[in-house]
C-alpha positions in Angstrom: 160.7 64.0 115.6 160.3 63.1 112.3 160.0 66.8 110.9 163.1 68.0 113.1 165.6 69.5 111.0 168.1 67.7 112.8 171.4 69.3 110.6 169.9 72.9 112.2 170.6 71.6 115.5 172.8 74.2 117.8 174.5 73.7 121.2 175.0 77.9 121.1 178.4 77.4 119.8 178.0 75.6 116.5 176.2 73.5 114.3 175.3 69.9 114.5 176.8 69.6 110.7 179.6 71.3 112.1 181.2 68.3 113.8 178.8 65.4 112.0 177.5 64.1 108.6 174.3 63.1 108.9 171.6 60.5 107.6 168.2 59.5 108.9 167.8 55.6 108.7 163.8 54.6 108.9 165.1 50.7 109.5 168.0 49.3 109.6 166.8 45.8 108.2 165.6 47.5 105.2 169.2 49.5 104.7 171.7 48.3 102.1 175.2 48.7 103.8 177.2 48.0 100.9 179.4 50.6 99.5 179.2 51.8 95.6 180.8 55.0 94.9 179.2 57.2 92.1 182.5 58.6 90.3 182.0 57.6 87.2 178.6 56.9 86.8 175.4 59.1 85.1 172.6 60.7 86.5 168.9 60.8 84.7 167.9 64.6 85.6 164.6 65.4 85.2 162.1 67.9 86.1 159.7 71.2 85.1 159.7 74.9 85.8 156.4 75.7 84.1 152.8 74.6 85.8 149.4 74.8 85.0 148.3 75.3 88.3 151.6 76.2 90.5 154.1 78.9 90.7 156.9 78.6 88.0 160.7 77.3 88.9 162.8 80.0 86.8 165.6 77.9 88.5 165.0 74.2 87.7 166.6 74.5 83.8 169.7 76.1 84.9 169.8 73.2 87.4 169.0 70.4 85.4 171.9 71.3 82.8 174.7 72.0 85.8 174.2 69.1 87.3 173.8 66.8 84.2 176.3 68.3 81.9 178.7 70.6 83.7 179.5 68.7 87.7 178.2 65.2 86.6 177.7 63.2 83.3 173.8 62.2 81.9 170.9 63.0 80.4 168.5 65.8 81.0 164.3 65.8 80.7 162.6 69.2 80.9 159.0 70.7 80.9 157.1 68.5 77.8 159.8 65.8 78.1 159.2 65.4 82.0 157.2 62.5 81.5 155.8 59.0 83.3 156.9 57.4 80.2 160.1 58.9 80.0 161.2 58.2 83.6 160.1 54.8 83.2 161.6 54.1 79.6 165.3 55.7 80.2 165.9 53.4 83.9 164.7 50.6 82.1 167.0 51.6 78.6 169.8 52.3 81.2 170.3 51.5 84.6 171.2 54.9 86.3 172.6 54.8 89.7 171.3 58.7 90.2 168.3 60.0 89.4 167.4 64.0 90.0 163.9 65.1 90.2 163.4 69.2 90.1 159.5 70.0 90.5 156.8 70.9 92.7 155.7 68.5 95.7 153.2 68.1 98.2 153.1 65.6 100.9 149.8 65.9 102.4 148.1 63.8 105.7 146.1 60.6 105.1 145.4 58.8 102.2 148.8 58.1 100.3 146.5 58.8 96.8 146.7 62.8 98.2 150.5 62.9 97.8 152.6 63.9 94.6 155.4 64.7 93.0 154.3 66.8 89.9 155.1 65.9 86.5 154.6 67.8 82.9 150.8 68.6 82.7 148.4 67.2 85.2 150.3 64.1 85.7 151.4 63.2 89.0 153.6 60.7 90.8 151.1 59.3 94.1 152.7 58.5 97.2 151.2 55.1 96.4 152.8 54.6 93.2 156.5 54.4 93.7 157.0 51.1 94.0 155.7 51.0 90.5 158.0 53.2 88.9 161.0 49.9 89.2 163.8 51.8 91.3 164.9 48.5 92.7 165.7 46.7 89.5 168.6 47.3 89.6 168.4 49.8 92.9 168.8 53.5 92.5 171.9 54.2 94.4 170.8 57.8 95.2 167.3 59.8 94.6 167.8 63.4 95.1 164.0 64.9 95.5 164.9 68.6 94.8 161.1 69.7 95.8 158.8 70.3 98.7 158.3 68.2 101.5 159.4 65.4 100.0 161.2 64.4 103.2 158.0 65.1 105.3 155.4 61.9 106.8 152.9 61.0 108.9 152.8 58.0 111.3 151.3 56.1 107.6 154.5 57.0 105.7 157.2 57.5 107.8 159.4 60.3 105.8 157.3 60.7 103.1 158.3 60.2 99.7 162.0 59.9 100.5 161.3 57.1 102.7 158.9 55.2 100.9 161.6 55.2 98.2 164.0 53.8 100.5 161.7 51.1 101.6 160.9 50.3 97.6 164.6 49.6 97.0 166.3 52.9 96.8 169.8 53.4 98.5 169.7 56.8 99.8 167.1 59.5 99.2 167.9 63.1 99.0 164.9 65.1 100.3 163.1 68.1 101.7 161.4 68.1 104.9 160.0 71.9 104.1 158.8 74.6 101.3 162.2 75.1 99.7 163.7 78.1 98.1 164.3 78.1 94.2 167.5 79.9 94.6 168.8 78.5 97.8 168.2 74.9 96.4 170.0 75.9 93.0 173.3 76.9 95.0 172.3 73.8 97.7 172.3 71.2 94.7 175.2 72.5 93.0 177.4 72.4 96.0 176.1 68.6 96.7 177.3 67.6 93.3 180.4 69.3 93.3 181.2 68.1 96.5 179.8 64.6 95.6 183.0 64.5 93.2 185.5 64.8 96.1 183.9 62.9 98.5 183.1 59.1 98.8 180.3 59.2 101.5 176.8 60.8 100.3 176.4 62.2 103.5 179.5 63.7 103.6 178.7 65.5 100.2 175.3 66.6 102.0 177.4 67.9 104.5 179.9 69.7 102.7 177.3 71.6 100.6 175.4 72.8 103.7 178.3 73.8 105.5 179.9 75.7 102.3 176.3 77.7 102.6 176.6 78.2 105.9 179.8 79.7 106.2 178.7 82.2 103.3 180.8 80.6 100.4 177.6 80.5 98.4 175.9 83.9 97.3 173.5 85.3 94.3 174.9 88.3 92.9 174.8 90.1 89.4 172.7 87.3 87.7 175.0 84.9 88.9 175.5 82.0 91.3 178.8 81.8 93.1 180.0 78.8 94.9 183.2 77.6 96.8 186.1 75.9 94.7 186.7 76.5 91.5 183.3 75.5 89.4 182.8 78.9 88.0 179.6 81.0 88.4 176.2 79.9 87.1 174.5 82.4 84.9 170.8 82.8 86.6 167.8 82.8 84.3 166.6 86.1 83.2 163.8 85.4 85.7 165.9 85.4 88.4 168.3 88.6 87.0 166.9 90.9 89.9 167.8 88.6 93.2 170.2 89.8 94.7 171.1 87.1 98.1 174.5 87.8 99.6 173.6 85.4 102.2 172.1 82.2 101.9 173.7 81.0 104.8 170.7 80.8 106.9 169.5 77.3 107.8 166.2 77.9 105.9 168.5 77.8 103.0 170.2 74.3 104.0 168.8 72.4 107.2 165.9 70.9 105.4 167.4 69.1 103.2 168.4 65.2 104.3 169.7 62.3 103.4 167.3 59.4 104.0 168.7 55.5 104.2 172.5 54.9 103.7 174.9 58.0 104.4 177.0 55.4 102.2 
């Protein structure tokens, strides 16, 4: 069950999401109940849309400055800047409650050494290694893994990176259970933080975004991205001038996405 997309869920009338927020919890004992909200506080945004060896994210800079500088308040790290170091230095320089990573991953069967989460160049976050990188001191109140299968296990790592992060000390984790779209997870992430602004309950964000998808509210259209409220449109890269989606409301867009630990 562990690779169910359980927000895609249908009873041939609706939804699951329709009706419920929802959050996978890999142990309770290992949960931290207590409530923080995030209004107010920064996010470390970081990621890469250029790759050596894989296919280039036209979408990742356009995300990366949304989220950090237009529906929340931070610091951005992009391509050359996308960095072990980096990461490492700016949680220990500052303790931010959110961090955002935006780059390629691959959660792969077996030895936890065969996972990653790609950085600038050839470096690499391992499976293995996140307990290394310090996200529970202080904890990371929420992780948002916008990349591949980063939500995805095995009976060795239950949830894959999400959940390993959880069990290191990490509040929630925001993750991917499948291959993800560049545009659908642009117009996925900006609806989570703009509803993450109006809501108090991550889960509830989570759910908010996905259902604003669903019901259409979110469409690609004349090198722009057009969401619900009253954001504004996000001007596409010129990469990305030619898509034309009118409908992103299919739950390959939005059901693999999920929120890992506390829905708090």
């Amino acid at each position: 069950l562990r690779s169910l997309p359980i927000a895609a869920l249908h009873d041939g009338k609706q939804f699951l999401i329709e009706n419920y927020s929802l959050s996978l919890i890999p142990s309770v004992s290992l949960m931290d109940t207590n409530y923080r909200p995030l209004q107010d506080t920064k996010v470390l945004a970081m990621g890469a849309s250029k790759f050596t060896s894989e296919s280039p994210l036209p979408a990742v800079p356009v995300e990366l400055e949304t989220i950090s500088q237009e529906l929340w308040q931070g610091s951005k790290f992009i391509n050359e800047e996308f960095t072990r170091n980096n990461l490492l230095n700016e949680r220990k320089n500052y303790p931010y409650p959110i961090i955002h990573l935006a780059t390629h991953a691959e959660f792969l069967p077996g030895l936890p050494s065969t996972s990653y989460i790609q950085l600038w160049g050839d470096d690499k976050i391992r499976l293995d290694q996140i307990r290394e990188l310090g996200w529970s001191q202080p904890p990371v109140d929420l992780l948002v893994l916008s990349a591949c299968k980063t939500a995805m296990g095995d009976k060795n790592a239950e949830l894959g990176f999400a959940g390993l992060a959880v069990a290191a000390g990490v509040k929630s984790a925001l993750a991917s259970i499948w291959y993800v779209s560049d545009e659908g997870t642009l117009g996925l992430m900006t609806e989570f933080y703009t509803h993450l602004n109006n809501t108090k309950i991550k889960a509830e964000a989570l759910r908010q975004a996905q259902l604003a998808m669903l019901r259409g509210e979110v469409v690609i259209a004349g090198g722009e991205l057009r969401g619900s409220g009253t954001r504004g449109a996000v001007v596409l890269p010129s990469a990305l001038g030619d898509v034309e989606n009118n409908n992103l409301s299919h739950p390959y867009y939005w059901a693999g996405f999920t929120m890992i630990g506390s829905p708090w």
